[in-house]
N, C-alpha and C positions, 0 to 999 in steps of 0.2 A: 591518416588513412590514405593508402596511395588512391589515384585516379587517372581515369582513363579517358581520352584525349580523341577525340574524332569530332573534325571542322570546328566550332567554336562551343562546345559539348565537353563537359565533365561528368565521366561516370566514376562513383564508388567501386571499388571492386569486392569488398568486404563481404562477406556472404555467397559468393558467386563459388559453385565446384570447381572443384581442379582442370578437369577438362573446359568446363565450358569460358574458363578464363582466359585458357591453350586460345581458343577457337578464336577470343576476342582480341587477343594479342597479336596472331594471325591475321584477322581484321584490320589491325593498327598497318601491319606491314603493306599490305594488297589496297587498302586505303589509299595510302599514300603514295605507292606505286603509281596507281592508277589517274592521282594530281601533277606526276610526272611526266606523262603522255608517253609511257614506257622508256623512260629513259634512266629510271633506275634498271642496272644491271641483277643480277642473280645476285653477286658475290655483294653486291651495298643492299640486297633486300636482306639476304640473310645476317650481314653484318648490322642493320635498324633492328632484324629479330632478335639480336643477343642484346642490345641495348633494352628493349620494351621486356624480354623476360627479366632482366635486371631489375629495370624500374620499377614491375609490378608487382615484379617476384611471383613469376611463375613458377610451376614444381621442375625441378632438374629432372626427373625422369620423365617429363612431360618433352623434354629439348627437342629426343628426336621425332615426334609424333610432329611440331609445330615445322620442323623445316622438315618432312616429309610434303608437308599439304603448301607451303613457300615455295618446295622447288613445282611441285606435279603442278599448282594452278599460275605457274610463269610460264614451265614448258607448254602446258597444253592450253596457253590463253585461247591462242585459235579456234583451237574444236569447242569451246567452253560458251567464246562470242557469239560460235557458229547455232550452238545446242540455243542458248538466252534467244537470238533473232528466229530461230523457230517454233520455239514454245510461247514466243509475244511479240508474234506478227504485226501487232498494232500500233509498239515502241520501238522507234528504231534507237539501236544501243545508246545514241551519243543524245536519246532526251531521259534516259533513266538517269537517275537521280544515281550521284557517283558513288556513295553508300551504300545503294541495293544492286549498284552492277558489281562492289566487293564483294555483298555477301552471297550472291546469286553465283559468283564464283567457284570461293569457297564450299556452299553449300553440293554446287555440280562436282567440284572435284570429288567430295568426300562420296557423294554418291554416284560419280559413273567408275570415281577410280581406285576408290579404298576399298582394303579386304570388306568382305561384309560380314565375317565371323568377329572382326575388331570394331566395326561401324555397324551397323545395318541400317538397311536405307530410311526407316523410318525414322530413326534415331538424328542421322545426317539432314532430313526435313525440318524436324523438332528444332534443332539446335539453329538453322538456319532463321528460323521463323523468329525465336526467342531472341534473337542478335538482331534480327528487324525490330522487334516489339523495342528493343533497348536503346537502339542507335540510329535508326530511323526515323523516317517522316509517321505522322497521322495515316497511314494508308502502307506503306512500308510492309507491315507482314502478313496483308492481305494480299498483295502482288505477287510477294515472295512463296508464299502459297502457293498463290496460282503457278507459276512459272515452276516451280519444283514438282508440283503435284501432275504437272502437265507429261512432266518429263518421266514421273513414276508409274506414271500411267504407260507409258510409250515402249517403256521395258518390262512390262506386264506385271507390276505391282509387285515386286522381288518382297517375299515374307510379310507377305499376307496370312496364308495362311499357316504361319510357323504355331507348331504347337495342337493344328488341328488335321495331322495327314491323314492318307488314311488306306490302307492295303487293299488291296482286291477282294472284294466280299465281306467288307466290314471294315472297322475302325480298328485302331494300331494299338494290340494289346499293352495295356501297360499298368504297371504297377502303384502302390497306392503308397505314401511317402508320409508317417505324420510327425509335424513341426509343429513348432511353437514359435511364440514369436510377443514383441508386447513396443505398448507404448511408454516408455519413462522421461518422467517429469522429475523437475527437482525445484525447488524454492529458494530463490534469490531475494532477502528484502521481501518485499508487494510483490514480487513481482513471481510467474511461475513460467518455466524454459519446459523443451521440451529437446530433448537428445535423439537428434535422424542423424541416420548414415545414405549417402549416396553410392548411386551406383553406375557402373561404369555405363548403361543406357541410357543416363542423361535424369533420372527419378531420385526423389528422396525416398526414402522408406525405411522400412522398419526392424532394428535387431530380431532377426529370426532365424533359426536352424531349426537341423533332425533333431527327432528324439531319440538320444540311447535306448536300447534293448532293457525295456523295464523300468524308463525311468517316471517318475509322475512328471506330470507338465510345467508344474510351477519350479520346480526343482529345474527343468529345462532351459526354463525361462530364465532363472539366476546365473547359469554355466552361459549359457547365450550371449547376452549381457555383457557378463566379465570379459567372454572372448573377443566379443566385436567393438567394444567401446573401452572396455577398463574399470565400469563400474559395480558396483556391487550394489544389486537393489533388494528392495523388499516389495514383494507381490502384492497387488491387491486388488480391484476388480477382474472380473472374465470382462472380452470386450465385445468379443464375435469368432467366427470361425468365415473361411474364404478355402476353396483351390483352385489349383490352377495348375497350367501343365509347362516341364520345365525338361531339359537334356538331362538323360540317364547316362551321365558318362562313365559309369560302371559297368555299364554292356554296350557300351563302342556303336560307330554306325551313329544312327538318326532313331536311335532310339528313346523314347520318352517316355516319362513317369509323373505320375499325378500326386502332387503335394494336396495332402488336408491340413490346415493350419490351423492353430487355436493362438490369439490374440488376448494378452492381459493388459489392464493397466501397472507401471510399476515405479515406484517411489526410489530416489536416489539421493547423493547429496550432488551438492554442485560443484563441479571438479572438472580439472582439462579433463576431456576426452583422450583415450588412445584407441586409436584405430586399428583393425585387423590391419593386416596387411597384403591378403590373398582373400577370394572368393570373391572376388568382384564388386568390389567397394574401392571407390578412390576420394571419398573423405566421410567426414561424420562433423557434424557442428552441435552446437546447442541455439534453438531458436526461441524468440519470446512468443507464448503464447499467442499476442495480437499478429504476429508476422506467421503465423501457421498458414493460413488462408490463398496465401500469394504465392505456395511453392507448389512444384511438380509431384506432383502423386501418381502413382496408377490406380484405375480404374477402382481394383476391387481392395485399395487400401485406404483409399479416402474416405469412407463410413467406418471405418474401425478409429481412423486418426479423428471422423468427427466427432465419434461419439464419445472417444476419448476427452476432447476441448469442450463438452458436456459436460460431462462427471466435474472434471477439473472446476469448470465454471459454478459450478453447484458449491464442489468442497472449498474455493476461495472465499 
């Protein structure tokens, strides 16, 4: 299993998404710059970056995302120093812990200076926090927090409210979307996995689309499946239902559409995964049941995935 390497610290990488491995490969390079008292140049950071994507094996289409965020957080150290010394007035830069001035780095680049239709700022928070919790001191992604959220604050909370605008005289008409979607499990031995795809905002979550024009659900739930993963399952409990509201990029603009979803449980065999490769998924794994617990979920899919690790628990 490869492993990742910051001050006397070996991390797994094994389980980690695609991006958020970018992010920590990234880390390796800005780390070690930063042991350098800048005296690594551009041209030796990016050439340590082609080395750690090697090592780690990071995704190739991932290359240019990682020296995007290498060159912008070397060019703009200054402003980045300047942004950390005013958001934690109380540290002066050189007693932060060299660790959380990397990622305090990284995490400002991504959010003063990446598109935010490819990052958005909460996402670039997230991810800075979880690279504290990883690589960090005891204390690490409570700072980290602080110091970012200071700063989210200062640019008035950019997509806060995404998903809830709202027009002059009411709320932003929009239409009613119903999906499917499910949890599948498959049996290894004893043991019972459970097949998530991630998504490019940093969450695991759950094979889910539209329903065709006429089609029953569970039938939806099978095509779903196949296309996001590769598998072929068979249906078997309802789990819950959830909406929530998402871009109508069918009518252009900022306009939005509210998804109804219906949640099954579904049975498969166990088998590599294949992944879509569009709609905004950048990997899918198979987890063991006990490690469900430790991964990122959103809000309103974490009681469908619980209750899913119920049933399951029941029918073991």
């Amino acid at each position: 299993m490869p492993c990742f390497t910051i001050g006397s610290y070996r991390y797994g990488t094994t389980g980690m998404s695609n991006r958020h491995l970018s992010r920590s490969v990234v880390l390796q390079v800005l780390f070690e710059r930063d042991g350098s008292h800048g005296g690594m140049t551009l041209e030796q950071a990016l050439s340590r970056l082609e080395d750690y994507i090697a090592e780690f094996g990071a995704r190739e289409s991932d290359r240019p995302f990682m020296q995007t965020i290498v060159r912008t957080a070397i060019a703009k150290q200054p402003e980045l120093d300047e942004v950390i010394r005013k958001a934690a007035p109380d540290w002066p830069l050189e007693r932060i812990a060299a660790i959380d001035r990397s990622i305090l780095r990284l995490g400002l680049t991504e959010l003063l200076f990446s598109d935010r239709a490819q990052v958005p700022a909460k996402v670039a928070i997230n991810e800075s926090i979880e690279l504290a919790k990883e690589f960090g001191g005891e204390s690490s992604s409570k700072f980290v927090n602080g110091v970012l959220g200071a700063v989210y604050l200062e640019l008035g909370e950019p997509g806060k409210d995404e998903g809830d605008k709202r027009k002059e005289g009411g709320k932003v008409p929009m239409r009613t979307e119903e999906c499917v979607g499910s949890v599948i499990y498959a049996r290894e031995g004893s043991d019972i996995y459970l097949a998530l795809v991630h998504d490019i905002f940093g969450h695991w979550t759950l094979s889910k689309g539209k329903l065709q024009d006429g089609e029953d659900k569970r039938a939806g739930v099978v095509r779903k499946a196949k296309e996001e993963t590769g598998l072929d399952v068979v249906v078997e409990d309802e789990l819950g239902e959830n909406e929530y509201v998402a871009s109508d990029t069918g009518k252009g603009g900022n306009a939005k559409k509210r998804r109804h979803a219906t949640y099954f449980l579904s049975r498969s065999e166990f088998k590599d995964l294949i992944m879509k490769k569009d709609g905004g998924l950048d990997d899918a794994q198979w987890f063991p049941l006990t490690a469900v617990g430790d991964l990122n979920f959103y809000d309103d899919i974490l009681p469908i995935v619980t209750k899913a690790v119920i049933l399951l628990a029941q029918k073991k």
